[in-house]
C-alpha positions in Angstrom: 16.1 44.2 -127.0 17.2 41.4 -124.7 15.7 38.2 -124.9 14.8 36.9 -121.9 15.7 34.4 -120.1 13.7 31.5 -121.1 15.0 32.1 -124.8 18.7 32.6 -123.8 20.7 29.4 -124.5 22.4 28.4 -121.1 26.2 28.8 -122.2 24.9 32.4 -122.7 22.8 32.7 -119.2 26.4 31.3 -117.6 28.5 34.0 -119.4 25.4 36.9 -118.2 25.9 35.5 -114.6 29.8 35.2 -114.5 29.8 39.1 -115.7 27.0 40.9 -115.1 26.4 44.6 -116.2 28.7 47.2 -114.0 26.4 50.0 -113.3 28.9 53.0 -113.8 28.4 52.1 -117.4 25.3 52.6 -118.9 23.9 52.6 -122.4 26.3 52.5 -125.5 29.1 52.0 -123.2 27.8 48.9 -121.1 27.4 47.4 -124.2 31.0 47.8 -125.1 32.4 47.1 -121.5 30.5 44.0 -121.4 31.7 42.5 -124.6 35.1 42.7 -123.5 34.6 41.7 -119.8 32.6 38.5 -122.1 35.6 38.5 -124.0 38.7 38.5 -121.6 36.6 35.6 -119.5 37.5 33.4 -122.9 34.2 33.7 -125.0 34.4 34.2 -128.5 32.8 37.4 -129.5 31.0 36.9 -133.4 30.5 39.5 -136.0 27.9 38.7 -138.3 27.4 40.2 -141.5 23.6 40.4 -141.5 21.4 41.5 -138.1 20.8 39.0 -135.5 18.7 40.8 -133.1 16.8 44.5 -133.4 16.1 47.6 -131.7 13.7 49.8 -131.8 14.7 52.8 -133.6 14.3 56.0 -130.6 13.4 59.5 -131.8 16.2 61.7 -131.4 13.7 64.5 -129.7 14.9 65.6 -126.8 18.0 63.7 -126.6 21.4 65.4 -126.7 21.1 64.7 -130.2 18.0 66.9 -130.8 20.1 69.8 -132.9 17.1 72.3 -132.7 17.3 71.9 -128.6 20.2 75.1 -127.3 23.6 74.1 -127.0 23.5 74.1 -123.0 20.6 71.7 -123.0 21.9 69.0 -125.1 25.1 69.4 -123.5 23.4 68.7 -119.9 21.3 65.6 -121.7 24.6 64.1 -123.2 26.4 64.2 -119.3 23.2 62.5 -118.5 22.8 58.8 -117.6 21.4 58.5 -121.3 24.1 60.3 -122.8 28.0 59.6 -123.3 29.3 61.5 -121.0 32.8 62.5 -120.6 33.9 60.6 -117.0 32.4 57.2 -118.3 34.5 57.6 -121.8 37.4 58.9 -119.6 36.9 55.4 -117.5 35.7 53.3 -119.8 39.6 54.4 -122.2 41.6 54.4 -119.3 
């Protein structure tokens, strides 16, 4: 869940707009790719040994995670923009 912008303090809203999210990455992997574009501009990235924030917890129906959907189908739904698919890992490690 992101906060928004009211709630964000401004050392934060600076860092959002100096960045920005790069659309090729979506999901799981703009998360990662933004830490580290955060993290290369000089901010300090904390891990915290309790939660900080939540998410609501997604069903894995019809996901690429659903193991009762057939092979072909989760494999088209984990290439998906919801998915991890294989050209954003490739980019994302390269």
């Amino acid at each position: 869940m992101i906060p928004s912008m009211q709630t964000v303090p401004s050392f934060r809203v600076k860092s959002l707009k100096k960045v920005g999210i790069d659309p090729f990455y979506q999901h799981s992997i703009g998360d990662f790719d933004y830490g580290l574009q955060i993290s290369k501009l000089g901010y300090k990235i904390h891990i915290y040994p309790k939660f900080v924030g939540e998410c609501n917890d997604n069903t894995l129906q019809k996901t690429w995670q659903d193991e009762t959907l057939p092979r072909m189908e989760r494999i088209r739904l984990k290439e998906s923009r919801k998915g991890t698919s294989i050209p954003r890992l490739v980019s994302f490690s390269a």
